[in-house]
TORKOLSE-598670 format. One record per residue (C-alpha): residue number from 1; residue in one letter; x, z, y. Coordinates in steps of 0.1 Angstrom, whole numbers, plus 2048, in hexadecimal, padded with zeros to 3 digits. Layout:
  pos  code   c1   c3   c2
  NUM     a    X    Z    Y
...
//
This chain:
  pos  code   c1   c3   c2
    1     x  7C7  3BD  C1F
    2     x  7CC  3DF  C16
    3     x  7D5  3F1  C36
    4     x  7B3  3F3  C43
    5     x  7BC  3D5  C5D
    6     x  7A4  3B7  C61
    7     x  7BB  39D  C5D
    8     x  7B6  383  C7D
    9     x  7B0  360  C7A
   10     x  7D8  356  C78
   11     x  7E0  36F  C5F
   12     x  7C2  360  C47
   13     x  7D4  33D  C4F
   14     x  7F4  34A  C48
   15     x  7E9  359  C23
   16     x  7D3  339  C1A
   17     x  7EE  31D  C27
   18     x  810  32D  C17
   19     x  827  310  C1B
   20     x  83C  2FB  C30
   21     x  82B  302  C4A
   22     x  829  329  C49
   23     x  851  323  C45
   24     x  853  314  C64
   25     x  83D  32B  C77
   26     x  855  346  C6E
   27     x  873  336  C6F
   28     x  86A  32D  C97
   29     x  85A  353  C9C
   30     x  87E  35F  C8F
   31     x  896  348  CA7
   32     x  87B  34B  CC8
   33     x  874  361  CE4
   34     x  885  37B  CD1
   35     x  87F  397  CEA
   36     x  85C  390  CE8
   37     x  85C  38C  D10
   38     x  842  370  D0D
   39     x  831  371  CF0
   40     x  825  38E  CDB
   41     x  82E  38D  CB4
   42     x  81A  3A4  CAB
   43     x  801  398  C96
   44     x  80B  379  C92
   45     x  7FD  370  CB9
   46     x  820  35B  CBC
   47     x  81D  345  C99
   48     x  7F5  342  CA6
   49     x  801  332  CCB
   50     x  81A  31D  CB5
   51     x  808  310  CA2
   52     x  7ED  307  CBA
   53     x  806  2F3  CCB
   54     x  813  2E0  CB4
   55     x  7ED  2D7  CA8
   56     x  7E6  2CC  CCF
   57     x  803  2B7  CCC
   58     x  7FA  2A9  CAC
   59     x  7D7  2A0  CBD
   60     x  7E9  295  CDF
   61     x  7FA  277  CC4
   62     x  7DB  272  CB4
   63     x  7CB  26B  CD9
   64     x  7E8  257  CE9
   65     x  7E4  240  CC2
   66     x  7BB  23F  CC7
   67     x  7B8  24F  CA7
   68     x  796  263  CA0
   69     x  79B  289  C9C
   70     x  77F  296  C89
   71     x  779  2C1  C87
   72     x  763  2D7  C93
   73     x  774  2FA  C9A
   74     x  797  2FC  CA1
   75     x  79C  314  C86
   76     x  795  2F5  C6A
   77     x  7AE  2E0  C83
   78     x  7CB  2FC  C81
   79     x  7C9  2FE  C5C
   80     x  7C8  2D8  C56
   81     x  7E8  2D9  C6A
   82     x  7F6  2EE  C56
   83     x  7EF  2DB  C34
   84     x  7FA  2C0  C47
   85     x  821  2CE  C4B
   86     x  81E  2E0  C28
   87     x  824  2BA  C1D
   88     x  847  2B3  C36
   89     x  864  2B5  C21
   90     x  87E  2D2  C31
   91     x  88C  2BE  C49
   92     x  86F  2B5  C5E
   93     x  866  2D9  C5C
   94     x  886  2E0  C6C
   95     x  881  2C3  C87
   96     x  861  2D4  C96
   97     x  876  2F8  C93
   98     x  891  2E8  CA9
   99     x  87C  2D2  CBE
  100     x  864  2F1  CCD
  101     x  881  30A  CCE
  102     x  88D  2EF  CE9
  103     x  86E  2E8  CF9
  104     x  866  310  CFD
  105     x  887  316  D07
  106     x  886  2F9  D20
  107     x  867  302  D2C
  108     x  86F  327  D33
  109     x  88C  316  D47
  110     x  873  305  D59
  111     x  85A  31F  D64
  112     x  86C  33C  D5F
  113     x  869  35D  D49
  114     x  84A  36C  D5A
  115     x  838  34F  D68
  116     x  837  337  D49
  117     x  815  333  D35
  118     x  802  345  D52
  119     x  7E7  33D  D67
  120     x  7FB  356  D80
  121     x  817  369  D81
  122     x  80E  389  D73
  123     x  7F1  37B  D5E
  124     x  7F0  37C  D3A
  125     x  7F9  35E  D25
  126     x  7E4  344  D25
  127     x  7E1  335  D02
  128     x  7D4  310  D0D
  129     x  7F1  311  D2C
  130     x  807  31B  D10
  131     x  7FE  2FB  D00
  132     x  800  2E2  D1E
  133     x  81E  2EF  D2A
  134     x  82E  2E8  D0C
  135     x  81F  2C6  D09
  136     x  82A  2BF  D2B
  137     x  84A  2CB  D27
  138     x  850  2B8  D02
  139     x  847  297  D10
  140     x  857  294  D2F
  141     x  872  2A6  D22
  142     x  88E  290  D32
  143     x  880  295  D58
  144     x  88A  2AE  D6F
  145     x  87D  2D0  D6D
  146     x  86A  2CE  D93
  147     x  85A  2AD  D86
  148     x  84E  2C1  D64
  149     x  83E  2DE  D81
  150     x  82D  2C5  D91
  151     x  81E  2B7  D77
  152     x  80D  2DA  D66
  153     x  804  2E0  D90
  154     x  7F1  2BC  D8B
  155     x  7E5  2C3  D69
  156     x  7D5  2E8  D75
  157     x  7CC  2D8  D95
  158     x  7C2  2B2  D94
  159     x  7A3  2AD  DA3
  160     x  7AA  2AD  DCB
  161     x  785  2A1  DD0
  162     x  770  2C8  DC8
  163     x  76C  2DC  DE2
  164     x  77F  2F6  DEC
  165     x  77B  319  DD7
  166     x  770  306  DBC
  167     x  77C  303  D9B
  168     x  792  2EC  D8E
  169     x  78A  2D9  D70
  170     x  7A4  2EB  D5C
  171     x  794  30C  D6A
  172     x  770  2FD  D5C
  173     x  780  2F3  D3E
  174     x  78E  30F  D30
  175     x  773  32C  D3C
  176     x  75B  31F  D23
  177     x  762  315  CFD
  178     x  784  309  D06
  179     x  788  303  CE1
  180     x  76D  2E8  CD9
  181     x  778  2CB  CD2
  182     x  76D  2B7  CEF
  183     x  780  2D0  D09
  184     x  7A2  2D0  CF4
  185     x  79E  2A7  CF5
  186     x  794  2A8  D19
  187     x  7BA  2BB  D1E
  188     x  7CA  2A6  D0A
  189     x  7BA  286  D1B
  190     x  7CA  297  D3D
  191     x  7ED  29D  D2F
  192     x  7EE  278  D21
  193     x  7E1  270  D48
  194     x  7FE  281  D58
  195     x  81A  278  D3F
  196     x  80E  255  D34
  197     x  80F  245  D10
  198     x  831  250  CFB
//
């Protein structure tokens, strides 16, 4: 790095896994969003969100087969994803290109422009609603888009027994260390909850 820059932790990824999977990061950061009116490219925040959601949805299989998922930061997790598509052949890679252009695009359908990945409208992005969303959207892909609404409003909001003003458990599970291991399987067990086995 020779502009002076830190490099963050998806630009380090990016050097140290050059492959098939770096191609397909940029090939979906070219063809998305293009305005930039959801997601910042700048410093490679889009290809970080990406790629987190296609490692939650590799985890989400792993969960729905019973398979163990061993790691202990999510960084290790991201970069064994991506060692993991530097091995498809080119026309996976283009598959998963093709497959979350249409479940963003479907999604921003869905939710709209400046409600989408929020916690409110007006709110920043929210990286894990990012995520769900997504999820949701992918696999119940082929139901209508007030039944894919419902079911993020159940996923942010499925425990009618607390009391009122307090938090839901999506609230408790992303204010503290919403990347452990333990929370991001505790999301995942909810999605495969709401959408069932694939």
């Amino acid at each position: 790095n020779t502009t002076g820059v830190r490099l963050n932790a998806q630009e380090i990824r990016n050097a140290l896994h050059q492959g098939k999977s770096t191609k397909l990061l940029n090939e979906i950061s070219k063809n998305f969003d293009k305005d930039e009116k959801i997601v910042s490219k700048k410093r490679m925040k889009d290809k970080y969100l990406i790629l987190r959601f296609f490692a939650m949805d590799n985890f989400y299989k792993d969960i729905v087969a019973k398979k163990t998922v061993n790691f202990s930061f999510i960084s290790d997790y991201l970069a064994y994803i991506m060692d993991k598509f530097n091995k498809y052949d080119d026309e996976k890679i283009n598959e998963l290109k093709e497959e979350f252009i249409k479940i963003f695009n479907r999604a921003i359908t869905i939710f709209g422009e400046d409600r989408s990945f929020r916690l409110e409208q007006g709110a920043p992005l929210n990286m894990v609603l990012f995520e769900i969303t997504l999820l949701l959207t992918k696999y119940q892909y082929g139901k209508k888009d007030e039944e894919i609404r419902q079911s993020l409003n159940l996923f942010m909001d499925n425990d009618i027994s607390r009391k009122e003003n307090e938090e839901t458990p999506f609230l408790k599970n992303i204010r503290y260390h919403r990347d452990s291991k333990a929370n991001i399987e505790q999301r995942l067990n909810w999605v495969k909850d709401i959408v069932g086995d694939f």
